[in-house]
VEXDRENBA-347911 format. One record per atom (N, C-alpha, C): residue in three letters; x negated, y negated, z negated. Coordinates in steps of 0.001 Angstrom, whole numbers, plus 500000, padded with zeros to 6 digits. Example, Ala and Ser with C-alpha at 12.3 -4.5 7.8 and 13.67 -1.06 7.14 Angstrom:
BEGIN
ALA486810505690492200;ALA487700504500492200;ALA486800503300492200;SER487150502250492920;SER486330501060492860;SER487100499970492130;
END
This chain:
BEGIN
UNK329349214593771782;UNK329806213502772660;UNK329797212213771861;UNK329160211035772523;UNK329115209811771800;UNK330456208764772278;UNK331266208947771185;UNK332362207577771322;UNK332147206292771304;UNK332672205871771869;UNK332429204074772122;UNK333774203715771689;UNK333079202777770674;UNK334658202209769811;UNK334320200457770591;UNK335595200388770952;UNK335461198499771561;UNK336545197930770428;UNK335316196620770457;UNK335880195781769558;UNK337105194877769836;UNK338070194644768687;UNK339409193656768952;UNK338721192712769654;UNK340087192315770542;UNK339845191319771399;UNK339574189672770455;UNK338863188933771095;UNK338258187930769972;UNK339930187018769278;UNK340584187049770393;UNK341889186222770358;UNK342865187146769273;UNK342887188313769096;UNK343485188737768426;UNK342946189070766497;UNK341608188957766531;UNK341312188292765604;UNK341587187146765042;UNK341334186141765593;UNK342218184740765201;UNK343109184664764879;UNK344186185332765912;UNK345665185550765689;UNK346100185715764096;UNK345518186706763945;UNK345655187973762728;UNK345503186841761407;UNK343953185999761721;UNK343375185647760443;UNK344378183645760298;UNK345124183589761691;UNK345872182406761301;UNK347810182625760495;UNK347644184052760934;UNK349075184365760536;UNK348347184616758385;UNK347389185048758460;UNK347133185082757080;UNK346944183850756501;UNK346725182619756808;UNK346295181526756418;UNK347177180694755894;UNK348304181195757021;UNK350041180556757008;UNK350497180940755609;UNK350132182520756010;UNK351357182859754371;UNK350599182574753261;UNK349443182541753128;UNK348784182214751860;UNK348908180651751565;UNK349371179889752737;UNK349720178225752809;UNK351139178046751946;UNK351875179068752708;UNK353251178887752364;UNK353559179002750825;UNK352874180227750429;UNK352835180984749023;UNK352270179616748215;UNK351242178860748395;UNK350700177738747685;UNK351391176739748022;UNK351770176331749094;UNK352998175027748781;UNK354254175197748698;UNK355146176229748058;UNK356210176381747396;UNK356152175748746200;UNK356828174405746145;UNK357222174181744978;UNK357800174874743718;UNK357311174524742555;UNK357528175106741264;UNK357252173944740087;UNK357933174280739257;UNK358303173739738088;UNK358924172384738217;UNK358307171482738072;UNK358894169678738319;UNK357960168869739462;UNK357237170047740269;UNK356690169150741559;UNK357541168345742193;UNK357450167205742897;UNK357697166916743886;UNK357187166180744994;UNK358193166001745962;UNK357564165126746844;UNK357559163311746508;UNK356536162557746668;UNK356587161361746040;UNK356274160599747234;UNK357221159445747317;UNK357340158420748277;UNK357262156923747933;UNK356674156237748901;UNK356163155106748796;UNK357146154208749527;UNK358292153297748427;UNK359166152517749142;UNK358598150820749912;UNK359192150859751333;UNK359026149280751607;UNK359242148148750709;UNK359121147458751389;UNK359709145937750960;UNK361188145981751114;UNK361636146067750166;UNK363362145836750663;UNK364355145354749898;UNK365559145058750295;UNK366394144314748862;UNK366997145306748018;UNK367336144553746785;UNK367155145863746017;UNK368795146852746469;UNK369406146444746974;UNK370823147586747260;UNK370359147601749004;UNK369475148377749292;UNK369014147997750826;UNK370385149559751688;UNK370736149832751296;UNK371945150634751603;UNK373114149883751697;UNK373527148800751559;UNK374829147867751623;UNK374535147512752919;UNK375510148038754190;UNK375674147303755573;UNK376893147630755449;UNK377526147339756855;UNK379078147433757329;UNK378965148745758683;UNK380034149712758020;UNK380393150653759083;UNK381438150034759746;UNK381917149486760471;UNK383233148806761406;UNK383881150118762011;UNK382867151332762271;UNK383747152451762855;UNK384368153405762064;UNK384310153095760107;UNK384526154056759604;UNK385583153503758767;UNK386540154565759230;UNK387741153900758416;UNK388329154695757216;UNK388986153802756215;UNK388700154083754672;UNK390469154181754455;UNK390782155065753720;UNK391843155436752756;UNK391511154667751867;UNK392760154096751116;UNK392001154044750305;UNK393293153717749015;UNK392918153949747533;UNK393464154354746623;UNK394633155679746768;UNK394209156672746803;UNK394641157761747034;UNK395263158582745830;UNK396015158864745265;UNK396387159299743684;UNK395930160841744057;UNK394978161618743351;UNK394762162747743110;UNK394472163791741894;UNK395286163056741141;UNK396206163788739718;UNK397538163332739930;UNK397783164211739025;UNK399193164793738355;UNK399360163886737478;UNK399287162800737136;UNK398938161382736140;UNK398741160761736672;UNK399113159671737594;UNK398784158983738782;UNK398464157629737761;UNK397108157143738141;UNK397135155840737381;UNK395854155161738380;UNK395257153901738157;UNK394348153604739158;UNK392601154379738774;UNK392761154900737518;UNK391767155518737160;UNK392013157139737968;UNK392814157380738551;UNK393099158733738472;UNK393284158693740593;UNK392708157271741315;UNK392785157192742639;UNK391548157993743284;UNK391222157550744884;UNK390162158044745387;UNK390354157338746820;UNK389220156911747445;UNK388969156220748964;UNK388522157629749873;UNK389112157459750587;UNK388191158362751353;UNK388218158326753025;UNK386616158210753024;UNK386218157515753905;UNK385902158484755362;UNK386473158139756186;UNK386734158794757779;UNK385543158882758957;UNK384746160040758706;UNK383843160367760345;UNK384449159784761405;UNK383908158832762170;UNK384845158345763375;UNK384526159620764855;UNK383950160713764873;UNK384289162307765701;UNK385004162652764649;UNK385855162896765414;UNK387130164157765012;UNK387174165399765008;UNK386002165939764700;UNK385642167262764405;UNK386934168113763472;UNK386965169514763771;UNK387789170406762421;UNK387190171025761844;UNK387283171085760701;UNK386670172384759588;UNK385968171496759067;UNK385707169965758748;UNK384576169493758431;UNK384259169911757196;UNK382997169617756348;UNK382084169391755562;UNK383001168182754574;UNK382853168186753060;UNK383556166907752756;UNK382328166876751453;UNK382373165900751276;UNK381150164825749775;UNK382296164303748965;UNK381984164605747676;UNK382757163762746683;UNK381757162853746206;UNK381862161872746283;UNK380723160521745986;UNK381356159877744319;UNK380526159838743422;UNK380747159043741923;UNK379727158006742240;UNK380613157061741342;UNK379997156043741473;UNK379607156180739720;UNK378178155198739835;UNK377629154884738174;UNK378077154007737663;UNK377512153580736331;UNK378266152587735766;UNK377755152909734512;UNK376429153696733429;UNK377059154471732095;UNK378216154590731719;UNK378993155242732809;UNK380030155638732504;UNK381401154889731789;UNK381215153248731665;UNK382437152978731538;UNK382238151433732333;UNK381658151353733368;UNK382140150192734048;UNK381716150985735491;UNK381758150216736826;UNK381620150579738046;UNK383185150979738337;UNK382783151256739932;UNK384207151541740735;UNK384199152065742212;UNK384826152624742708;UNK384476153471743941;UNK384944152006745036;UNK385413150853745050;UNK385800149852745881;UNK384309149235745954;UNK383645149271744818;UNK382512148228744625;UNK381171148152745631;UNK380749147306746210;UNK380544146673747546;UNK379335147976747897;UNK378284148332746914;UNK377589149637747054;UNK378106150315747134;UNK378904151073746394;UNK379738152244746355;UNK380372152645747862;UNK381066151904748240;UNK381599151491749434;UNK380828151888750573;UNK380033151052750297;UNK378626151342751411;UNK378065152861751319;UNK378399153106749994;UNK377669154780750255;UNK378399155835751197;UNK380190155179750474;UNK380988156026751047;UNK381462156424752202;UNK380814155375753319;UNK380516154698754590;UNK379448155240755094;UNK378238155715754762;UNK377250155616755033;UNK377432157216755461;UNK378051158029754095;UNK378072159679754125;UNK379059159774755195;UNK379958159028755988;UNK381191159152756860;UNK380320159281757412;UNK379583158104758175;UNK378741158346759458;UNK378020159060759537;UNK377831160037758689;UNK376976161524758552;UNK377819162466759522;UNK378740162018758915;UNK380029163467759791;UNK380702163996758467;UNK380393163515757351;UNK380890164246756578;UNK382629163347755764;UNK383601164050755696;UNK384399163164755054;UNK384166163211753790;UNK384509161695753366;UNK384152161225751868;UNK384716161113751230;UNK385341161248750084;UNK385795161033748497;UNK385537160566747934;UNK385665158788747429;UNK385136158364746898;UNK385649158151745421;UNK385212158454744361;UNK386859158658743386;UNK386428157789742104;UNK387084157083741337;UNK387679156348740324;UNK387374157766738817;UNK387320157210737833;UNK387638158136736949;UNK387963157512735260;UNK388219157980734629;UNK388507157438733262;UNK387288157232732719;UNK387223155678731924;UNK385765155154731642;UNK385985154825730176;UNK384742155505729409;UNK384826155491727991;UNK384159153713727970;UNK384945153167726515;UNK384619154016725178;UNK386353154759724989;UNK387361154213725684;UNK389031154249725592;UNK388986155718726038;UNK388258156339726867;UNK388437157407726823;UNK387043158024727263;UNK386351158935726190;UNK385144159027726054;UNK385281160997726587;UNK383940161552726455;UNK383848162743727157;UNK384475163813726152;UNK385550164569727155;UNK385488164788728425;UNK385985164882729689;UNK386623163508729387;UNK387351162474730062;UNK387440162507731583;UNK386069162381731960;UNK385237161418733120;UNK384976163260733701;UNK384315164504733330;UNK384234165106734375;UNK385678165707734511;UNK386197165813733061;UNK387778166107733849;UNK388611166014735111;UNK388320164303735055;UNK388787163853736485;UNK388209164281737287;UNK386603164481737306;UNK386154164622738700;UNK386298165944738897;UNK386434167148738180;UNK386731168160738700;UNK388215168445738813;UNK389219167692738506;UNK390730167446738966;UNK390427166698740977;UNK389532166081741054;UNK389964165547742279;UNK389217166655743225;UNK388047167081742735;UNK387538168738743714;UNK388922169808743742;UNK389994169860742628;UNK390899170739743173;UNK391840169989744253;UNK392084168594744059;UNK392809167895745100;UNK392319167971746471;UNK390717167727746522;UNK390193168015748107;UNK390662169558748497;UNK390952170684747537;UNK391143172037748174;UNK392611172096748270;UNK393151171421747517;UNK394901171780748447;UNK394865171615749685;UNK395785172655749969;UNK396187172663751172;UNK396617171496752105;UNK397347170809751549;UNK398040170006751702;UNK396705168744752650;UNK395949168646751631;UNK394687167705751598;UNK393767168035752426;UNK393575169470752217;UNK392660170376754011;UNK393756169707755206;UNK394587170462755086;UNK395156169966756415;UNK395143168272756717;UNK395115167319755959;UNK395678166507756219;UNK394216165866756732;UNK393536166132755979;UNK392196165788756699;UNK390831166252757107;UNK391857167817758008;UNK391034168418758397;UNK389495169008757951;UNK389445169245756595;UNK387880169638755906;UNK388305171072755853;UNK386918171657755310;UNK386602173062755076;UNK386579173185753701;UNK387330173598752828;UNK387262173415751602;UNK386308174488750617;UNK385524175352751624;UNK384491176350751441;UNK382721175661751472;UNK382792174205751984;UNK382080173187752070;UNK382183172031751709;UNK382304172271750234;UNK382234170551749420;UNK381090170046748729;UNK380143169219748865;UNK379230168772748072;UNK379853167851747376;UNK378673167379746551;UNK378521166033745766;UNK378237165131745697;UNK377949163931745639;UNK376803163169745562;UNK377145161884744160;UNK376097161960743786;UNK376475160452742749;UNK374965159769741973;UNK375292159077741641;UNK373887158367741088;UNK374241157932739533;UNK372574157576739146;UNK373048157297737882;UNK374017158211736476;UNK375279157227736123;UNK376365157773735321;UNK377071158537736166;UNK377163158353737430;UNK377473159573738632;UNK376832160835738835;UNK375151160394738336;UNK374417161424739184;UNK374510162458737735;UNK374730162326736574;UNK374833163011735051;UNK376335163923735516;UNK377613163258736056;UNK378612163952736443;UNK378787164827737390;UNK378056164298738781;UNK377601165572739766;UNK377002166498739437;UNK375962166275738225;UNK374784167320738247;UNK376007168349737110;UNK376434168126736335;UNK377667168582735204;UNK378261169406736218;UNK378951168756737780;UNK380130169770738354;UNK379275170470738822;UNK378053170575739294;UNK377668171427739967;UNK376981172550738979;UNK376367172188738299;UNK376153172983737487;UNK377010174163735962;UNK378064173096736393;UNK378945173848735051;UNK379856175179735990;UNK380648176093735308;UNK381209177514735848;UNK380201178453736256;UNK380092179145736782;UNK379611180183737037;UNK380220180912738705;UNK379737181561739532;UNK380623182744740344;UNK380383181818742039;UNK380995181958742733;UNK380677181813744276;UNK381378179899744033;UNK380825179156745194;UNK381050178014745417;UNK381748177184746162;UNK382934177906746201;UNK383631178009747363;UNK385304177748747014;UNK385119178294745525;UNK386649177791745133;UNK386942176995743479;UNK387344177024742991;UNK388327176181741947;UNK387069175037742149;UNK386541174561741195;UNK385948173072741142;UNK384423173306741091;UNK383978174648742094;UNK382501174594742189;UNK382028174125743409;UNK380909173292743734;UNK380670172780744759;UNK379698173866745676;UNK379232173555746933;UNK378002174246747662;UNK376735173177747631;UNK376820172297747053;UNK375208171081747205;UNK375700169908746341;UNK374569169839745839;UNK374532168464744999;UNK373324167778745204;UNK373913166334745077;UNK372684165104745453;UNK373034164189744580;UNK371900164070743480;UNK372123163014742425;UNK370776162544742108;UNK371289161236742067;UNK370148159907741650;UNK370100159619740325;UNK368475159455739682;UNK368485158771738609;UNK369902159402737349;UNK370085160450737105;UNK371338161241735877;UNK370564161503735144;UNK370906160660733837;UNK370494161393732939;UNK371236162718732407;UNK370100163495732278;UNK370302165070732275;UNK370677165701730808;UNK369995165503729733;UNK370209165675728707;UNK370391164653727627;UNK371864164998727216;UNK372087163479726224;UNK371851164208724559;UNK371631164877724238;UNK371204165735722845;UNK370215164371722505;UNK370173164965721108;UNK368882164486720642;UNK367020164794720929;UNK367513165906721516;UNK366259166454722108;UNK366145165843723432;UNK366793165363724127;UNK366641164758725173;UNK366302163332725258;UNK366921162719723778;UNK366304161339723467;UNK364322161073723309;UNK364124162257723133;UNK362966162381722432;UNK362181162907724242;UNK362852163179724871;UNK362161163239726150;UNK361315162485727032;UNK361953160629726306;UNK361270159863727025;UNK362053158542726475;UNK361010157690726507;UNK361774156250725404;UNK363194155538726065;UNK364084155400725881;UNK365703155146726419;UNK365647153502725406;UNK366232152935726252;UNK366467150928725633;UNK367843151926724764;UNK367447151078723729;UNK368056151312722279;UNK369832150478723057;UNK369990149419723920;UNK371126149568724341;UNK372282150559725681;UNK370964151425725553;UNK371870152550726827;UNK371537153913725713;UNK371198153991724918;UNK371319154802723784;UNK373183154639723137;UNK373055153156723175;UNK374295153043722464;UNK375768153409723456;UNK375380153240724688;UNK376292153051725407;UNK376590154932725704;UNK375352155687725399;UNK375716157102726135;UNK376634157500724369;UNK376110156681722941;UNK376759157476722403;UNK378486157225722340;UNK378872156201723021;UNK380339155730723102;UNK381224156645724159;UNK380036157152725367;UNK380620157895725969;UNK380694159242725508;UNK380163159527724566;UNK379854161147724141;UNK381440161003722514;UNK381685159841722308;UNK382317159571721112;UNK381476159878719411;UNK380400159428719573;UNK379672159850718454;UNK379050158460718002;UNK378785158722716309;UNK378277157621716005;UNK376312157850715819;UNK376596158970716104;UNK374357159189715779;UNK374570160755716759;UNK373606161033717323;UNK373251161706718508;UNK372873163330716962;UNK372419162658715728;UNK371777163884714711;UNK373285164718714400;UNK374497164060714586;UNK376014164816714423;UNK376933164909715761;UNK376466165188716484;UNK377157165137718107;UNK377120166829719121;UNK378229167393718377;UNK378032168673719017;UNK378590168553720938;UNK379117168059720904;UNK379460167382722321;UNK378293167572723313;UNK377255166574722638;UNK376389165974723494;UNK375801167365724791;UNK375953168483724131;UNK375052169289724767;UNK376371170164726188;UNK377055169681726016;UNK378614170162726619;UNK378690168983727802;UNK377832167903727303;UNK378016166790728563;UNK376697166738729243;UNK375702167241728732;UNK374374167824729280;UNK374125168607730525;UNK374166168778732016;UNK374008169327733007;UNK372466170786732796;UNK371903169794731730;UNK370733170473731485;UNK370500172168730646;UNK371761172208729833;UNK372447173385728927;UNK373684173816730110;UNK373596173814731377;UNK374687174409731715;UNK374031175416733282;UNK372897175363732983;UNK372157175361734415;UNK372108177216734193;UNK372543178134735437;UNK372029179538735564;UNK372156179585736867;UNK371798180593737167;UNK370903181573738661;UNK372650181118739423;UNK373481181059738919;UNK375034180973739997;UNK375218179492740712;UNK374013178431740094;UNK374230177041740936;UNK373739176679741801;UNK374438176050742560;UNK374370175490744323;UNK372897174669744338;UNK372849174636745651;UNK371081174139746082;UNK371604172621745244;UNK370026172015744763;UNK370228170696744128;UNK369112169649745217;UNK369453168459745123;UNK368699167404745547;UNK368605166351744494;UNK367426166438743856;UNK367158165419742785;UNK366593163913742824;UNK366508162927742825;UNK365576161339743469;UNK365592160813742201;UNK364454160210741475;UNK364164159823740278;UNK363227158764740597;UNK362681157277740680;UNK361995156519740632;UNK360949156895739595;UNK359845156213739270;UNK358640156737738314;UNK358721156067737035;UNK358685154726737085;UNK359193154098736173;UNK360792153318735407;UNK361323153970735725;UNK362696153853736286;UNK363635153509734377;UNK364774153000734172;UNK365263152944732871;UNK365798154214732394;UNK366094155138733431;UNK366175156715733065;UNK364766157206732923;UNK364283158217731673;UNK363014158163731741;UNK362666159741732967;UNK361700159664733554;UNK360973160766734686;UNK361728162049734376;UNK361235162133733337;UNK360955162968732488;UNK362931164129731770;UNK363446162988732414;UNK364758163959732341;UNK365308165082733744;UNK364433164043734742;UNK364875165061735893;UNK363860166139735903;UNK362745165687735836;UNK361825167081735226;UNK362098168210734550;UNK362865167781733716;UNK363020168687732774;UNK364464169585733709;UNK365222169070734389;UNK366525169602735573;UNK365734170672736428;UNK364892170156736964;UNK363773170368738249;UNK363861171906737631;UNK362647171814736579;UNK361952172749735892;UNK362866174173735445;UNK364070173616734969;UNK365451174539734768;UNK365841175649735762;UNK366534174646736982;UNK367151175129737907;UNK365823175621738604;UNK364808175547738602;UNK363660176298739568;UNK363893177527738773;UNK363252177408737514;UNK363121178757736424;UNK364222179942736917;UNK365779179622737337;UNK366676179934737719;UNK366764180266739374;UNK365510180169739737;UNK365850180630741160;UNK366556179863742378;UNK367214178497741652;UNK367952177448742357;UNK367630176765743385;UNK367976176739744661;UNK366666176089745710;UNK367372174540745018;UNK366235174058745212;UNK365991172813744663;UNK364838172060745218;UNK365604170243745812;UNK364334169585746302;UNK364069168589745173;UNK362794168036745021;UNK363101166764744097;UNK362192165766745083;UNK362838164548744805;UNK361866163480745552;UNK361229162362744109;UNK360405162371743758;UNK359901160881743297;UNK359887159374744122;UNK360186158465743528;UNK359517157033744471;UNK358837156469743353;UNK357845155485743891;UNK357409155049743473;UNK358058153290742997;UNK357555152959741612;UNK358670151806741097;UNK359539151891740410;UNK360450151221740626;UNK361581151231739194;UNK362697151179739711;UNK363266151423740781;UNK364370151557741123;UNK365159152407740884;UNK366313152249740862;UNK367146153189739961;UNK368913153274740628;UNK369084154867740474;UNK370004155054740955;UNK370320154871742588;UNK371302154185743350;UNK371338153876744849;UNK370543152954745095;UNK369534151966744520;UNK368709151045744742;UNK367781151902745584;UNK367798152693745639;UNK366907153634746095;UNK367178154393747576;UNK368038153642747836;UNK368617154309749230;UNK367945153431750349;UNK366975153515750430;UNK366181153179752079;UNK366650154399753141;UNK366330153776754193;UNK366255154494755108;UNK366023155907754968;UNK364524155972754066;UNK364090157233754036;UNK364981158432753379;UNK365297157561752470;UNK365545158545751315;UNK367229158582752207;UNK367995157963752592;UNK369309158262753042;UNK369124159458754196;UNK368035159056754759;UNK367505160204755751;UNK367167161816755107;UNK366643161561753606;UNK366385163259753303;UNK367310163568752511;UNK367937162943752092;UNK369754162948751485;UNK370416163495752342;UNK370504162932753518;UNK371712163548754859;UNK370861164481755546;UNK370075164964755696;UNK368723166048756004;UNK369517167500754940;UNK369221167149753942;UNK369535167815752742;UNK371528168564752839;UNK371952167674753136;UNK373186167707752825;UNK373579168667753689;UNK373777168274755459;UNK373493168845756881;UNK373303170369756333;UNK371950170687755916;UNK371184172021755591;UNK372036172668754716;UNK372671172208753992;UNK373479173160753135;UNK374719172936752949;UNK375675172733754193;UNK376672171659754290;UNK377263172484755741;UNK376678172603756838;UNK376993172903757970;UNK377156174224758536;UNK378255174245758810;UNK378803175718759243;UNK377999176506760093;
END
């Protein structure tokens, strides 16, 4: 007896050979090592993130230590929906670490900006070397992540304290990337976050990190005042204030933004990127193009894949 074999239907061929095309797409554009996505900024002024929220209303100097001093305050800035369980951002402001301020007219604006996200904000103050050098500055900031989880502080303003990110730039974005990356274990309690978003941090202050990429001989001087050292060749510290020596498989998704030519050199968030990938860490990085640095960098776009970002690993 002669069998007649009929051929797949033509449509289900296609089918077959577009579902293969996908995953072999997907498998090749998974980012790895220090890829990223690179963006082309407008014309814009250089703090193009400074407007006025009129609907978002601000706390503000809040004492959240046990040492109440104005270094030791926090703003925090109000979603105008009254949602429960929210999402909350602890926002640092930069400065190399011994000037800036969470009042200061950017800062402000950021802290404003993440309200109208939905998310409540924290905008916090911290001890600024050289008077008090590291490890001063993440002290505080992981003293005010246990203040957002009291009770006291959930209730009072309604957050989820199982959903705290970060965000900071700059001498901020070196301290976010530090809380998020330093401890170990689930992200949900003592001073570990669930997401971090940091601009322009320098990542490694070692001497090996100097050598990463050329640093102005006066922000050399300024990281070694914050580290308390007089030469980076005798500074056991340095690698303890490094986000870059603290990175394993237990840290929260990261969002990295680095300009190309920027006074932080590329080449430190690269070297973050490259870490926390190695580690399994979901991790986005964005490049721009130019020299902008830190929140200068907050266009539209980038506030858009910031709060994109945040949302995604943020929302119940």
């Amino acid at each position: 007896m002669n069998r007649v074999f009929r051929a797949a239907p033509r449509s289900r061929v296609f089918t077959a050979l577009a579902v293969v095309l996908v995953v072999l797409c997907l498998a090749a554009c998974s980012p790895t090592g220090a890829d990223s996505v690179r963006v082309t900024p407008a014309a814009q002024p250089v703090y193009p993130q400074v407007k006025t929220y009129p609907h978002i209303r601000v706390q503000e100097n809040i004492d959240y230590s046990r040492s109440p001093s104005p270094s030791h305050q926090l703003d925090v800035c109000l979603p105008s929906k009254k949602d429960r369980s929210r999402a909350a951002i602890l926002s640092i402001h930069g400065g190399s670490w011994r000037a800036g301020d969470k009042a200061n007219i950017n800062w402000r604006s950021v802290c404003q900006w993440l309200a109208s996200e939905g998310f409540v904000v924290f905008s916090v103050d911290y001890r600024l070397a050289p008077q008090f050098p590291f490890p001063n500055a993440i002290d505080d900031v992981r003293a005010a992540v246990r203040f957002m989880r009291d009770p006291k502080t959930v209730k009072r303003y309604d957050i989820d304290p199982h959903r705290i990110g970060v965000f900071g730039g700059s001498a901020g974005g070196n301290l976010a990337a530090l809380l998020g990356a330093g401890g170990t274990g689930g992200w949900t309690t003592g001073t570990r976050v669930a997401a971090v978003a940091e601009l322009s941090g320098p990542i490694d202050l070692t001497a090996a990190g100097a050598r990463l990429g050329p640093v102005a001989p006066e922000f050399q001087q300024l990281e070694l005042e914050y580290l308390g050292c007089v030469s980076l060749a005798d500074c056991p510290q340095a690698e303890a204030a490094s986000p870059l020596y603290q990175v394993d498989d237990s840290d929260p998704p990261f969002f990295i933004g680095h300009s190309l030519d920027e006074r932080i050199p590329l080449a430190q968030s690269k070297a973050m990127v490259r870490a926390l990938r190695k580690h399994g860490v979901d991790t986005t990085f964005v490049t721009v193009k130019g020299s902008l640095h830190s929140i200068a960098m907050l266009n539209r776009d980038m506030r858009s894949r910031i709060a994109t970002f945040l949302h995604a690993k943020l929302d119940g």
